[in-house]
One Martini backbone bead per residue (centre of mass of N, CA, C, O) as a GRO file, in nm:
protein
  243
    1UNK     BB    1   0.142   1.168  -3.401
    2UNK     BB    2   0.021   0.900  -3.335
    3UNK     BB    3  -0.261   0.696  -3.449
    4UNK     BB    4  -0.589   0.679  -3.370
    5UNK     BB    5  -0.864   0.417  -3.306
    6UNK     BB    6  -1.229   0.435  -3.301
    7UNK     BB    7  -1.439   0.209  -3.145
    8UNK     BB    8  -1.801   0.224  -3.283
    9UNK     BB    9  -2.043   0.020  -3.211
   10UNK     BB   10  -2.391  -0.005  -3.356
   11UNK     BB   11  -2.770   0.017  -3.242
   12UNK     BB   12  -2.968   0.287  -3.165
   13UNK     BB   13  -2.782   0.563  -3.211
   14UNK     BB   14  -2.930   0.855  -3.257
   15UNK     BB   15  -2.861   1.022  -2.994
   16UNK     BB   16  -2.560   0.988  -2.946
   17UNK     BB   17  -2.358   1.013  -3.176
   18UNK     BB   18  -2.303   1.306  -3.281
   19UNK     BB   19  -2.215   1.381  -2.972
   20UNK     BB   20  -1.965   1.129  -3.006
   21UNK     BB   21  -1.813   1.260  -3.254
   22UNK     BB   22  -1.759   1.544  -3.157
   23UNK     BB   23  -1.583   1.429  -2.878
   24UNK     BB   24  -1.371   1.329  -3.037
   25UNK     BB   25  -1.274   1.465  -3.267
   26UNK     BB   26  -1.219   1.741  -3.065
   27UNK     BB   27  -0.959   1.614  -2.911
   28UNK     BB   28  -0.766   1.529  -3.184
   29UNK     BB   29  -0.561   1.547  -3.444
   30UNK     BB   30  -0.521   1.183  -3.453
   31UNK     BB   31  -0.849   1.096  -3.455
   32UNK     BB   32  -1.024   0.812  -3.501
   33UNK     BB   33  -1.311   0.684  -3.682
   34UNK     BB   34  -1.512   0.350  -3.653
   35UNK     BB   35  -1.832   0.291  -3.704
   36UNK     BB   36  -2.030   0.008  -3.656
   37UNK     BB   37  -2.314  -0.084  -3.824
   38UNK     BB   38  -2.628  -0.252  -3.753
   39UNK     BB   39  -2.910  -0.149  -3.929
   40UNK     BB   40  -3.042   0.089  -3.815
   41UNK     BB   41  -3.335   0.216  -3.810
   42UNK     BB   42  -3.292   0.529  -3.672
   43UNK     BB   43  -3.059   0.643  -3.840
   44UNK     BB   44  -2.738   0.645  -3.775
   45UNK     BB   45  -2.582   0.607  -4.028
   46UNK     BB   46  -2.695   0.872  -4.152
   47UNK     BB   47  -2.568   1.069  -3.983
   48UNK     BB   48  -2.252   1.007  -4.004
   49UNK     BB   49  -2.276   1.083  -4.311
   50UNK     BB   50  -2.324   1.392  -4.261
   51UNK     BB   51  -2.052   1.413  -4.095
   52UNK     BB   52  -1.806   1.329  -4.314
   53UNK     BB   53  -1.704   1.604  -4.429
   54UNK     BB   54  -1.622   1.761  -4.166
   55UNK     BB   55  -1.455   1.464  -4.123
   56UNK     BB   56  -1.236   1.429  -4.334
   57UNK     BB   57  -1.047   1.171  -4.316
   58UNK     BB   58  -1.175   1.058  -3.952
   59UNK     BB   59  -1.445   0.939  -4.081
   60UNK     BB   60  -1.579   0.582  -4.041
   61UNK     BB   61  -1.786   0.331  -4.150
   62UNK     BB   62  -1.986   0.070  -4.125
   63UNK     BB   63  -2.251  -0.165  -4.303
   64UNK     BB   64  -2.500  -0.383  -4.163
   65UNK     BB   65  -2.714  -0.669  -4.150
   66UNK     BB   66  -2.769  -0.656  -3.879
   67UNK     BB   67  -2.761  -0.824  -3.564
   68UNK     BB   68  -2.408  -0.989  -3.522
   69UNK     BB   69  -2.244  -0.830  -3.274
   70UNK     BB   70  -1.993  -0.734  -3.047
   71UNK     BB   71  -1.781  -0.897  -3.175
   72UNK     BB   72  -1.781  -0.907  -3.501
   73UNK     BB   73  -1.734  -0.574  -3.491
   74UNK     BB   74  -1.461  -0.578  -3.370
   75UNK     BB   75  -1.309  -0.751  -3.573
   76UNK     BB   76  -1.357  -0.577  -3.829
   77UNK     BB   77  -1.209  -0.347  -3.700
   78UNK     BB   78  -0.924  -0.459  -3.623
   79UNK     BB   79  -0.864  -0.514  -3.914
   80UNK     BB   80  -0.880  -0.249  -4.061
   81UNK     BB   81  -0.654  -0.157  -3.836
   82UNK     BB   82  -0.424  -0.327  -3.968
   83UNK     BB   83  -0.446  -0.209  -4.267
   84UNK     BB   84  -0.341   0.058  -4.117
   85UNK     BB   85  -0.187   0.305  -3.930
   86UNK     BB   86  -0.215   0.219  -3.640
   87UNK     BB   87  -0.102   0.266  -3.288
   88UNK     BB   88  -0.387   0.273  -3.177
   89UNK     BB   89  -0.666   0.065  -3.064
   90UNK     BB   90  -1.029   0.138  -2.938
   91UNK     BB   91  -1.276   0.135  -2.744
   92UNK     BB   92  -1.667   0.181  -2.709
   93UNK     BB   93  -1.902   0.349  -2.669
   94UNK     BB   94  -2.184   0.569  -2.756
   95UNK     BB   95  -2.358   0.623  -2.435
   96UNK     BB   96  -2.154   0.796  -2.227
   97UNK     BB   97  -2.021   0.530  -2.044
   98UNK     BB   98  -1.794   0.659  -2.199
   99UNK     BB   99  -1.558   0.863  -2.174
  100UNK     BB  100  -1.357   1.074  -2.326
  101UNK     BB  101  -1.164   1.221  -2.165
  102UNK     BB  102  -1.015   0.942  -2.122
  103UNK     BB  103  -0.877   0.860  -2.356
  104UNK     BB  104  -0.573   1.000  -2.290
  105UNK     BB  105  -0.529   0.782  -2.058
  106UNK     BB  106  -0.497   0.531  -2.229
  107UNK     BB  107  -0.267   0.603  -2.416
  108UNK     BB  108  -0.079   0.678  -2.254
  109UNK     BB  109  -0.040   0.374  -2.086
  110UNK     BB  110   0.081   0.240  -2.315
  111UNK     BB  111   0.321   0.461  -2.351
  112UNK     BB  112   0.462   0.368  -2.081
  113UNK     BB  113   0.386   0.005  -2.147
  114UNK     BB  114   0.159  -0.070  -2.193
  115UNK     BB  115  -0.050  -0.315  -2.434
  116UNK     BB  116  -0.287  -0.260  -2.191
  117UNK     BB  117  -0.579  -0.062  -2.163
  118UNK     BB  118  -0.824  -0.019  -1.877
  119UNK     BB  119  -1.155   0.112  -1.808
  120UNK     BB  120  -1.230   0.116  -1.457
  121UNK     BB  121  -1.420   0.037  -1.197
  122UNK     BB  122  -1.242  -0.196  -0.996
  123UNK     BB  123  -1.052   0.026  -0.936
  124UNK     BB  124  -0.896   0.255  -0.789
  125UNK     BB  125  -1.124   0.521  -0.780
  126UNK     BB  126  -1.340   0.383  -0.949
  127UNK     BB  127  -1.668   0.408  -1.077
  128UNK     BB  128  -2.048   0.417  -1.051
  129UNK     BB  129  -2.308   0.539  -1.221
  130UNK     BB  130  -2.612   0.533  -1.249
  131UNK     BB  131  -2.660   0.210  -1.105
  132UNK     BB  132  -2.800  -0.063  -1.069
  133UNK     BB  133  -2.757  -0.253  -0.828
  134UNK     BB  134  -2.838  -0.520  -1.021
  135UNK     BB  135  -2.566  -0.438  -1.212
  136UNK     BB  136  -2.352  -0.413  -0.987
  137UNK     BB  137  -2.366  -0.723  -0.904
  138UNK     BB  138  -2.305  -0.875  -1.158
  139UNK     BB  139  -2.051  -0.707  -1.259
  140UNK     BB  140  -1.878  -0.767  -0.994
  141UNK     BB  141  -1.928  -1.086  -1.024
  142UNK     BB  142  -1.810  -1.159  -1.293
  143UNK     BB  143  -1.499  -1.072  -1.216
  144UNK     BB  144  -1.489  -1.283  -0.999
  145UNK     BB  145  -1.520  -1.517  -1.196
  146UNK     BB  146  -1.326  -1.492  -1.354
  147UNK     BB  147  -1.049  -1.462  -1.208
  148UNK     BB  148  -1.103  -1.740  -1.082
  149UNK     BB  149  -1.120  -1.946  -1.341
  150UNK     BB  150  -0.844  -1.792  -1.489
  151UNK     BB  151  -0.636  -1.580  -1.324
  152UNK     BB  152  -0.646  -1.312  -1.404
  153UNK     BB  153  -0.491  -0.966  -1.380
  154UNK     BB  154  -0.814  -0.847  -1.350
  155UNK     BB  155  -1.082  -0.657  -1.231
  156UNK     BB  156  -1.247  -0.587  -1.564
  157UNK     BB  157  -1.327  -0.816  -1.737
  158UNK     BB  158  -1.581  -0.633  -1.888
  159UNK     BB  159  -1.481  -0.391  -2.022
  160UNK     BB  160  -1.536  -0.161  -2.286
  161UNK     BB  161  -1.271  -0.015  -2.249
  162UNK     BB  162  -1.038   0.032  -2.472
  163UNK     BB  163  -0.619   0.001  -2.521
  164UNK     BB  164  -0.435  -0.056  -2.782
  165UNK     BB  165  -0.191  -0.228  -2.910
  166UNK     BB  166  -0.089  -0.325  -3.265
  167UNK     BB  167   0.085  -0.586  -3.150
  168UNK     BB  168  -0.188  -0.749  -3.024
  169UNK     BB  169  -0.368  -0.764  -3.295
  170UNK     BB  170  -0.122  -0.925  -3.438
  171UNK     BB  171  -0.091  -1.173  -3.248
  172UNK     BB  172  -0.342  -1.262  -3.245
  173UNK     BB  173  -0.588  -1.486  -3.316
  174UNK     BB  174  -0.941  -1.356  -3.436
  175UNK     BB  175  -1.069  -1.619  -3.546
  176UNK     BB  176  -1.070  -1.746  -3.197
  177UNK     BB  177  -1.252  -1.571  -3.119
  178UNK     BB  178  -1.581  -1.689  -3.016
  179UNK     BB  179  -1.747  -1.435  -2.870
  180UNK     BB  180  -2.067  -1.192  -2.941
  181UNK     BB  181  -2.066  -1.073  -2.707
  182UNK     BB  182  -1.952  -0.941  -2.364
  183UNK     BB  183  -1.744  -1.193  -2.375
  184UNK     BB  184  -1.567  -1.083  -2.518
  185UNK     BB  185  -1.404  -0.904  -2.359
  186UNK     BB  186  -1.299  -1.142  -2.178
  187UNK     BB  187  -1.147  -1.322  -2.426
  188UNK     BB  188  -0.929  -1.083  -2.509
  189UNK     BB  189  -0.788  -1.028  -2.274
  190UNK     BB  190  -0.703  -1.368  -2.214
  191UNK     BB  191  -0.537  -1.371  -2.487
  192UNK     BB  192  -0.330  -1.169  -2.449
  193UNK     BB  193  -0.226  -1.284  -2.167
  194UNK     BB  194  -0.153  -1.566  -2.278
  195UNK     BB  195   0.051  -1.357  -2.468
  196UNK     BB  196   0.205  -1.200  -2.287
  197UNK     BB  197   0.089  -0.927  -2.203
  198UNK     BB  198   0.038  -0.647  -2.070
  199UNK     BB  199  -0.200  -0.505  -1.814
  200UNK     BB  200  -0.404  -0.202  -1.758
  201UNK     BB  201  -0.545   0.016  -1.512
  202UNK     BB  202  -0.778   0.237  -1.502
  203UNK     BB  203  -0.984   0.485  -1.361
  204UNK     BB  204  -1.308   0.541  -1.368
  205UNK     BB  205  -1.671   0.640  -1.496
  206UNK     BB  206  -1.968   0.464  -1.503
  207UNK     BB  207  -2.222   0.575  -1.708
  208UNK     BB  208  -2.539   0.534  -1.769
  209UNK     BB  209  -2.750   0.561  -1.968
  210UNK     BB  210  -2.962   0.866  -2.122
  211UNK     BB  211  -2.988   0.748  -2.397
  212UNK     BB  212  -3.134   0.456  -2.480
  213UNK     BB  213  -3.106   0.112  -2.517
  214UNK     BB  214  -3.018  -0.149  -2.367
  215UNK     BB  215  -2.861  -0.472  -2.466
  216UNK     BB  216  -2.897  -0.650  -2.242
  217UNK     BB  217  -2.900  -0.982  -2.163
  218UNK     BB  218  -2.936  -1.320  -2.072
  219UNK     BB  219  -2.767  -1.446  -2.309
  220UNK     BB  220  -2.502  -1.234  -2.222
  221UNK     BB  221  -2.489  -1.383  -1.931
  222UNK     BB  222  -2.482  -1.702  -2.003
  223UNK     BB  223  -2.226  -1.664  -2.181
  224UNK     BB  224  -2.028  -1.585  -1.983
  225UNK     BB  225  -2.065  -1.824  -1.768
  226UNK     BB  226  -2.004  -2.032  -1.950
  227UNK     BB  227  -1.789  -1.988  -2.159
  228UNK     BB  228  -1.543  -1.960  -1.909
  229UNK     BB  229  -1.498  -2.241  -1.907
  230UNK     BB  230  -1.423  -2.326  -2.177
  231UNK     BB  231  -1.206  -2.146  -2.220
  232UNK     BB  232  -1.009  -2.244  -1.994
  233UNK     BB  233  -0.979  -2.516  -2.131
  234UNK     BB  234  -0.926  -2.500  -2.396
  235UNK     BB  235  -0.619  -2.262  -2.355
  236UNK     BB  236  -0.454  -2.552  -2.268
  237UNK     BB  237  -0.437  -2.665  -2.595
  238UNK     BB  238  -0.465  -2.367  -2.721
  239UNK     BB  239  -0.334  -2.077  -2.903
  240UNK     BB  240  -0.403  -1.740  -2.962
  241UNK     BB  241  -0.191  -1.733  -3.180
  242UNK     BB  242  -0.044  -1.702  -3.441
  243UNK     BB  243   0.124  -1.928  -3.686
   0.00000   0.00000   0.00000
């Protein structure tokens, strides 16, 4: 069976992250992870570290100095994987608002022909769960807005839960992505889109986080609103395309 790589940036989560090694690596010897810590004081990587005889070759590590952005840990997360035999790349996040037990019906859908598999809130079937109001009228205002200035034929522009297949981030030009928060997810997308890959949507069910805290911020939401307009106009003249 093909190698699966699940890309879990971190900072701050050492109540969930144990629990999400054992939740995914007991689902699949093909599936490997890569979690990549931004220096977190309440002890994550050492969790981590802790459990890596247990899931000798199949859990790693990499260790950052400090908060850098989710945007180029998924960056440093993607060439790692680029560098190894991975057949699917996806990303996720470590609190539980992306179900594990999701993660094969994204590889599923690209084995099927997608390029690029994303599990949404805003298809047929999807919903939010334990989600503040106010939090599913940005996200789901992002995402038609998105939609508006880009043309993109994706309803969760923003979600964070994606299955790529390897020969994506093999034609992307990563050093081009531009955007270090939550915009990233839209970049990345828009990105794939522009080189001509199929997108393909699943629905999932998105629940709040129950343990740690929330790292969305102001300056996170201001990146993707304006950040959208400058992607969008960049993309005229320039390709994402590898050299």
């Amino acid at each position: 069976m093909p190698r699966s790589l699940i890309i879990i940036p971190t900072f701050n989560e050492a109540e969930n992250i144990g629990k999400m090694i054992q939740a995914v690596l007991s689902m699949n010897a093909s599936y490997e992870l890569l979690i990549i810590d931004d220096g977190s004081p309440d002890g994550t990587a050492a969790i981590v570290k802790g459990l890596q005889d247990q899931y000798a070759g199949r859990l790693h590590l990499r260790e950052r100095s400090g908060k850098l952005g989710l945007g180029t840990a998924y960056i440093m997360g993607f060439k790692w994987a680029l560098e190894r035999d991975y057949a699917y790349i996806l990303e996720m996040d470590a609190d539980f608002s992306h179900d594990p037990a999701d993660i094969p019906r994204l590889i599923q859908r690209c084995e099927e022909g997608a390029d690029i598999s994303v599990g949404s809130r805003y298809v047929k079937g999807g919903k939010v769960a334990n989600w503040p109001s106010d939090r599913i009228f940005i996200s789901k205002g992002a995402s038609i807005y998105v939609k508006m200035v880009t043309w993109m034929p994706v309803y969760d522009t923003t979600a964070g839960f994606v299955c790529y297949k390897r020969e994506v981030l093999q034609t992307i030009d990563l050093d081009k992505i531009r955007f270090i928060g939550y915009a990233f997810q839209i970049e990345m997308k828009f990105a794939a889109w522009k080189c001509g890959f199929h997108i393909a949507e699943i629905p999932i069910t998105f629940k709040d986080r129950e343990a740690g805290t929330s790292k969305m911020s102001k300056g996170i939401v201001k990146e993707a609103v304006l950040g959208v307009l400058s992607m969008r106009w960049n993309s005229l003249f320039h390709s994402y395309r590898k050299p």
